[in-house]
C-alpha positions in Angstrom: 0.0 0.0 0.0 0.9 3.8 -1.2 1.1 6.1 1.2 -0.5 9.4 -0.6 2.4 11.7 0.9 4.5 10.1 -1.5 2.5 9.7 -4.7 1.3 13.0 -6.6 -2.1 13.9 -7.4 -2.0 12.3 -10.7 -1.0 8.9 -8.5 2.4 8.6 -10.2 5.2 7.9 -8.0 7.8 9.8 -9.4 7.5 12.7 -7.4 6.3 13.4 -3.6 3.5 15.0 -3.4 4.5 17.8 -0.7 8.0 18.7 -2.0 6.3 19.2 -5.5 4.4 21.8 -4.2 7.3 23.6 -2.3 9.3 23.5 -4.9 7.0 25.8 -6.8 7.3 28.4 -4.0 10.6 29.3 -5.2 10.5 31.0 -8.4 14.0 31.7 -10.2 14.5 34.8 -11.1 15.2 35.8 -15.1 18.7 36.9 -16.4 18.0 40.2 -16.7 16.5 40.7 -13.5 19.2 38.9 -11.6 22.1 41.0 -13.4 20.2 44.4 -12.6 20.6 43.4 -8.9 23.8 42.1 -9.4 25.3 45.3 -11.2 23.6 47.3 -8.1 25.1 45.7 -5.6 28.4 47.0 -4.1 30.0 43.7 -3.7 29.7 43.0 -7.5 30.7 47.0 -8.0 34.2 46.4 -6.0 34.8 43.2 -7.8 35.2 45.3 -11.0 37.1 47.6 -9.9 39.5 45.1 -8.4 39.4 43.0 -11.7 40.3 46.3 -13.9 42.7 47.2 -11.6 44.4 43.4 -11.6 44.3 43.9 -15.8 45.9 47.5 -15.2 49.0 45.4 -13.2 49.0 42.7 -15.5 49.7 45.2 -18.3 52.1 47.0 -16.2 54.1 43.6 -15.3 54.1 42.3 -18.6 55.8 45.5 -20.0 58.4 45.4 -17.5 59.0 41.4 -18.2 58.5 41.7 -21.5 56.0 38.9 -22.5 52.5 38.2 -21.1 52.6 37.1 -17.7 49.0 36.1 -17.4 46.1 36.9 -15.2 47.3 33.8 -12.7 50.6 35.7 -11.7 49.2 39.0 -11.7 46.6 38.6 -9.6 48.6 37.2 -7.1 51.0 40.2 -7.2 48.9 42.6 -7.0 46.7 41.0 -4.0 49.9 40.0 -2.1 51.3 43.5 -2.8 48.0 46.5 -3.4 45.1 45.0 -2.3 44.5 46.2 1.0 45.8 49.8 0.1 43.2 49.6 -2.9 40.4 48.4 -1.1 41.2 50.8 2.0 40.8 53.5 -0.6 38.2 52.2 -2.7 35.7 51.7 0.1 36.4 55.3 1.7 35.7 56.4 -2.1 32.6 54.6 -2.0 31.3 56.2 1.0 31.9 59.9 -0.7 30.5 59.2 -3.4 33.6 60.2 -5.6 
């Protein structure tokens, strides 16, 4: 015998029931909207920064070494080295609206 908590309303047993239900409750947000909260957010603002600012020293190190030294090496350089300076700075920025 079939307990009904586990069969769906069509009385297939693929699926419970219950957890059918509360799946629905969660509705995924589109692309478009999730990027326009995304691009508002100041978490995803200071990531951009810090990515342009790792390409800036990228460039810089590979025109002092002479070949392309790759994202990899320069942004370790640049997080060992500027990162907290940058991000001190960045943030006070932020808060003046510069």
């Amino acid at each position: 015998m079939r307990s009904s908590a586990t069969t769906t309303t069509s009385g297939k047993n693929s699926y419970p029931a219950k957890r059918r239900s509360r799946a629905r409750a969660y509705v995924p947000l589109n692309r478009a909207t999730a990027e326009t909260l995304a691009s508002m957010s100041i978490l995803y603002k200071e990531m951009v920064a810090e990515r342009e600012e790792i390409m800036r020293h990228k460039w810089f190190m590979s025109e002092k070494a002479g070949h392309d030294v790759g994202f990899n090496a320069a942004a370790y350089d640049w997080i060992s080295n500027h990162r907290t300076a940058w991000r001190k700075a960045w943030r006070s920025s932020q808060k003046t609206g510069l």
